[in-house]
C-alpha positions as a Markdown table, in Angstrom:
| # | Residue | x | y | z |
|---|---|---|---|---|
| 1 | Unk | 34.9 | 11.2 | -15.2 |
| 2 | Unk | 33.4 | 7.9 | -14.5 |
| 3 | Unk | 35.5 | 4.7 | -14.2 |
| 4 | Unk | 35.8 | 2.8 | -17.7 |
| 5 | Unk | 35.6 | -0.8 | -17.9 |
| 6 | Unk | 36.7 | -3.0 | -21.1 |
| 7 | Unk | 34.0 | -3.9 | -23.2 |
| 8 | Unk | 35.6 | -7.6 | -22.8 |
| 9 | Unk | 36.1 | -8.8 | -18.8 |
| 10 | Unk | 36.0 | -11.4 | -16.6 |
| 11 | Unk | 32.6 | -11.4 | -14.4 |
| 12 | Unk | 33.8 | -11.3 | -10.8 |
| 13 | Unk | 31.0 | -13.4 | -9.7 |
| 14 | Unk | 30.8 | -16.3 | -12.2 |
| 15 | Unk | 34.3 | -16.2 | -13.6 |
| 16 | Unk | 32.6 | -16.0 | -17.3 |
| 17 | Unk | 33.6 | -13.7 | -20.2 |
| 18 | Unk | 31.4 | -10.6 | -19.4 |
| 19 | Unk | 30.5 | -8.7 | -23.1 |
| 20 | Unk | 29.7 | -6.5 | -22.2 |
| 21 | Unk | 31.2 | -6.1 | -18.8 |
| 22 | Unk | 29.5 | -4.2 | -16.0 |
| 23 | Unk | 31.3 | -2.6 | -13.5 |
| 24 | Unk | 30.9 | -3.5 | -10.1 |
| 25 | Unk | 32.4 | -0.1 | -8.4 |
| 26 | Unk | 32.6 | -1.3 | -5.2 |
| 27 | Unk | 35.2 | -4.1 | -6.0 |
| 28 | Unk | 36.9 | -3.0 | -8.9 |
| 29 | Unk | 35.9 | -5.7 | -11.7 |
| 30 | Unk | 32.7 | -6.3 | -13.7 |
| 31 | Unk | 30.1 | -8.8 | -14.1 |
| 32 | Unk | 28.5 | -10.4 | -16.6 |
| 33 | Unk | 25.2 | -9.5 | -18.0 |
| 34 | Unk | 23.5 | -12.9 | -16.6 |
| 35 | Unk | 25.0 | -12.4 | -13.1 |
| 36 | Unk | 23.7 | -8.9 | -12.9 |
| 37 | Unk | 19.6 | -10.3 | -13.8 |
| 38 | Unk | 20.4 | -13.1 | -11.1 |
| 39 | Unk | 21.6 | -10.2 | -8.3 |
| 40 | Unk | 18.2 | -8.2 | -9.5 |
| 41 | Unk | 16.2 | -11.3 | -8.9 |
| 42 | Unk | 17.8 | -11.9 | -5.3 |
| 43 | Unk | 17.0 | -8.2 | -4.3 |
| 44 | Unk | 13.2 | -8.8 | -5.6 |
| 45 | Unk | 12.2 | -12.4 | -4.6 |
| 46 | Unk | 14.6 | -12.6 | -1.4 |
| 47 | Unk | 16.2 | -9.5 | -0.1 |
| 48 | Unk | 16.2 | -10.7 | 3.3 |
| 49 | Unk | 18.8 | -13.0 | 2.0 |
| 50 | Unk | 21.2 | -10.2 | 1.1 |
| 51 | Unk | 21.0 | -7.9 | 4.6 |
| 52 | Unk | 25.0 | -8.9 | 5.0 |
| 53 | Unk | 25.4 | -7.7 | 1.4 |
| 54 | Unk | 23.3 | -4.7 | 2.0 |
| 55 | Unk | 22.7 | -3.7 | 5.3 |
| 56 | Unk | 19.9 | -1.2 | 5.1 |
| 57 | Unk | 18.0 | -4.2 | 3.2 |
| 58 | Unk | 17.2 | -5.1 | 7.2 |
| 59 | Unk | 13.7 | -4.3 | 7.7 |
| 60 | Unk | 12.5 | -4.0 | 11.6 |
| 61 | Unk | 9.2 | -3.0 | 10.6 |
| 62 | Unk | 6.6 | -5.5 | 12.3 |
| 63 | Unk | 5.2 | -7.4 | 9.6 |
| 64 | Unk | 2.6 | -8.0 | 11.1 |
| 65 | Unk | 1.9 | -3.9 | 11.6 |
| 66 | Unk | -1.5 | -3.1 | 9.4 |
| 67 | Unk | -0.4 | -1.3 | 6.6 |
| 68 | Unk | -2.4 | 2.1 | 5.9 |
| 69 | Unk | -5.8 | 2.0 | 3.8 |
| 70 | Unk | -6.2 | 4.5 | 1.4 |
| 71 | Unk | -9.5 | 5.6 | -0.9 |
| 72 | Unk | -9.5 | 5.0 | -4.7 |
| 73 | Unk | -11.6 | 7.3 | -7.3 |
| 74 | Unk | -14.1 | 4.5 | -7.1 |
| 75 | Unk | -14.7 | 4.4 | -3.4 |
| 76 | Unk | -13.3 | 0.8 | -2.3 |
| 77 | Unk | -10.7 | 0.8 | 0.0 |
| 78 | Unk | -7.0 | -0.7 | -0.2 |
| 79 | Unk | -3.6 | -1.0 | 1.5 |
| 80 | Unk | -1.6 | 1.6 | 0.4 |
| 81 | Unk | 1.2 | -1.2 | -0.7 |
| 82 | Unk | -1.0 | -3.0 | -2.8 |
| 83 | Unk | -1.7 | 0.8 | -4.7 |
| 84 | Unk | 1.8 | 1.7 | -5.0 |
| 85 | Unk | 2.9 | -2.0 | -6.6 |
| 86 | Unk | -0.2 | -1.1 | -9.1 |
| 87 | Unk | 1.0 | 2.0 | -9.6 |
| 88 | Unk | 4.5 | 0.8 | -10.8 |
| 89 | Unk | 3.1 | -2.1 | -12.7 |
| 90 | Unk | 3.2 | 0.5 | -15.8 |
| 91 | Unk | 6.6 | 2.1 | -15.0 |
| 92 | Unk | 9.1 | 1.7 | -17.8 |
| 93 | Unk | 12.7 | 0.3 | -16.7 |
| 94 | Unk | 14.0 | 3.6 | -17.3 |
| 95 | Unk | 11.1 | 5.1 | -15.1 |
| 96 | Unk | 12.0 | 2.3 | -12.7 |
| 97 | Unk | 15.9 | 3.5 | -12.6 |
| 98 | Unk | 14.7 | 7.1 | -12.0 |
| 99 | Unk | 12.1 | 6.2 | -9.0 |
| 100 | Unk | 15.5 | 4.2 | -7.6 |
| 101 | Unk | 16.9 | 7.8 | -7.7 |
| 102 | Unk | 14.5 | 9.7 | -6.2 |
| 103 | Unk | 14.1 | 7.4 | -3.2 |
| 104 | Unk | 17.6 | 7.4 | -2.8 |
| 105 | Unk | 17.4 | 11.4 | -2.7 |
| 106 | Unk | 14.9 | 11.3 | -0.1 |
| 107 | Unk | 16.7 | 8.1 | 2.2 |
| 108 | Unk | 14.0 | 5.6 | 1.4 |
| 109 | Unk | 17.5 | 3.5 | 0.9 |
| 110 | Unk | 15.6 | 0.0 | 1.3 |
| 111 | Unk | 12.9 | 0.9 | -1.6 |
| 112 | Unk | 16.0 | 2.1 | -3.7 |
| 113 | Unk | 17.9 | -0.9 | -3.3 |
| 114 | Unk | 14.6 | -2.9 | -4.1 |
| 115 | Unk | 13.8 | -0.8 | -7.4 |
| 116 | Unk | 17.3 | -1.3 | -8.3 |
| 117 | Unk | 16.8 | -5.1 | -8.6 |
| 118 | Unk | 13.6 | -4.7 | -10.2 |
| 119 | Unk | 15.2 | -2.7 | -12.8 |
| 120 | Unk | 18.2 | -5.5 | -13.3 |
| 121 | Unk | 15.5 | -8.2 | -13.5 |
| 122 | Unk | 14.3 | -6.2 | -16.7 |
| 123 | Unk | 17.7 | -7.4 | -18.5 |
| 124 | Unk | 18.0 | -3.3 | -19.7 |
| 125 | Unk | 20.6 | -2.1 | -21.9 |
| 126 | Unk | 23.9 | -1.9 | -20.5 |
| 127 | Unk | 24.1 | 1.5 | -19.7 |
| 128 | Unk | 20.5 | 1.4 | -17.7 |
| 129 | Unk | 22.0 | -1.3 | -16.0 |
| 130 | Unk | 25.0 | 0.1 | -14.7 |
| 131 | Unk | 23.8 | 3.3 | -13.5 |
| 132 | Unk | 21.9 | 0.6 | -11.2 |
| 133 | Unk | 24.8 | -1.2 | -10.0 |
| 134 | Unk | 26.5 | 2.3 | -9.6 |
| 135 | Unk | 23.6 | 2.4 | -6.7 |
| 136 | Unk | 24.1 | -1.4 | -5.6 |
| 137 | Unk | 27.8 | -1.6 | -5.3 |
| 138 | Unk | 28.7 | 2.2 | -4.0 |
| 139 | Unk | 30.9 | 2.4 | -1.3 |
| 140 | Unk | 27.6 | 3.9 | 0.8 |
| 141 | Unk | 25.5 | 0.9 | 0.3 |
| 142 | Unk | 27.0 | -2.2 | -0.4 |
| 143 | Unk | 29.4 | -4.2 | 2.4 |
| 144 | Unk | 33.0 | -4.9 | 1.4 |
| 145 | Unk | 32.8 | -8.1 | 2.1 |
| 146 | Unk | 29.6 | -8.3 | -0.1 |
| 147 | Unk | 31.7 | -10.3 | -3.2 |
| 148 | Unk | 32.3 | -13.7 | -1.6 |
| 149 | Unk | 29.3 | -13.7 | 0.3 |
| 150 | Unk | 27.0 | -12.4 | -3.0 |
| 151 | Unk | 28.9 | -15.2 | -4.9 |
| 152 | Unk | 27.5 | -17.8 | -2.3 |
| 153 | Unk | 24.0 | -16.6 | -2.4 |
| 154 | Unk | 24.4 | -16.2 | -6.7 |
| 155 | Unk | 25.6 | -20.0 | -6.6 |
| 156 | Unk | 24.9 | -22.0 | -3.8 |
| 157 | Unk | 27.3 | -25.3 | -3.2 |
């Protein structure tokens, strides 16, 4: 049975009333629905930002690596990044939350993690939401010191 929260809380990361509250299940409190788009935005626009949150966000790739080509129907040629992102362009949120899945099935963590933002930026229904902070704040994924340091990055001083 999964944990219940009251529909009525106090976000752990603003201090705000949180209707309806989301449960962080890492740290045993909710958040607030505004908090939840702003930790979605983080892991989009800057998820270099949250490596001590999320450790597998780390990326040692070389950037500067060339990224595969691959063929469209048409003939042209382009980077198989710049395919995929066109690719998801269409996706629904719920579609989104089940990609997050599947790449969590096969240990594309980082990607996961990424979706998972995307699909709080969407400001989705409660329970779409949760089931992706079930993946963000999972005892697997998510530091536990993440809270104070999340709450610095959410609201700089």
């Amino acid at each position: 049975m999964e944990p219940t929260t009251p529909s009525v809380a106090t976000c752990l990361l603003c201090g705000a009333s949180a209707s309806p509250a989301l449960d962080l299940p890492r740290f045993g409190g909710s958040s607030c629905q505004e908090c939840v788009r702003r930790v979605g935005h983080l892991l989009v626009e800057a998820p270099t930002t949250l490596t001590d949150i999320w450790p597998l966000l780390y990326d040692d790739e070389d950037v500067l690596e060339a990224e595969p080509k691959v063929q469209r129907a048409d003939g042209s040629s382009v980077e198989l990044r710049q395919l995929t992102a066109e690719l998801k362009r269409d996706l629904s949120v719920e579609d989104r939350m089940k990609l997050a899945e599947l790449y969590g099935d096969i240990g594309l963590t980082k990607e996961q993690l990424e979706e998972c933002g995307r699909v709080l930026m969407a400001a989705p229904p409660a329970a779409l939401a949760q089931r992706a902070l079930n993946v963000l704040f999972s005892a697997e994924l998510c530091s536990p010191l993440g809270l104070d340091v999340l709450r610095g990055r959410l609201f700089p001083a």
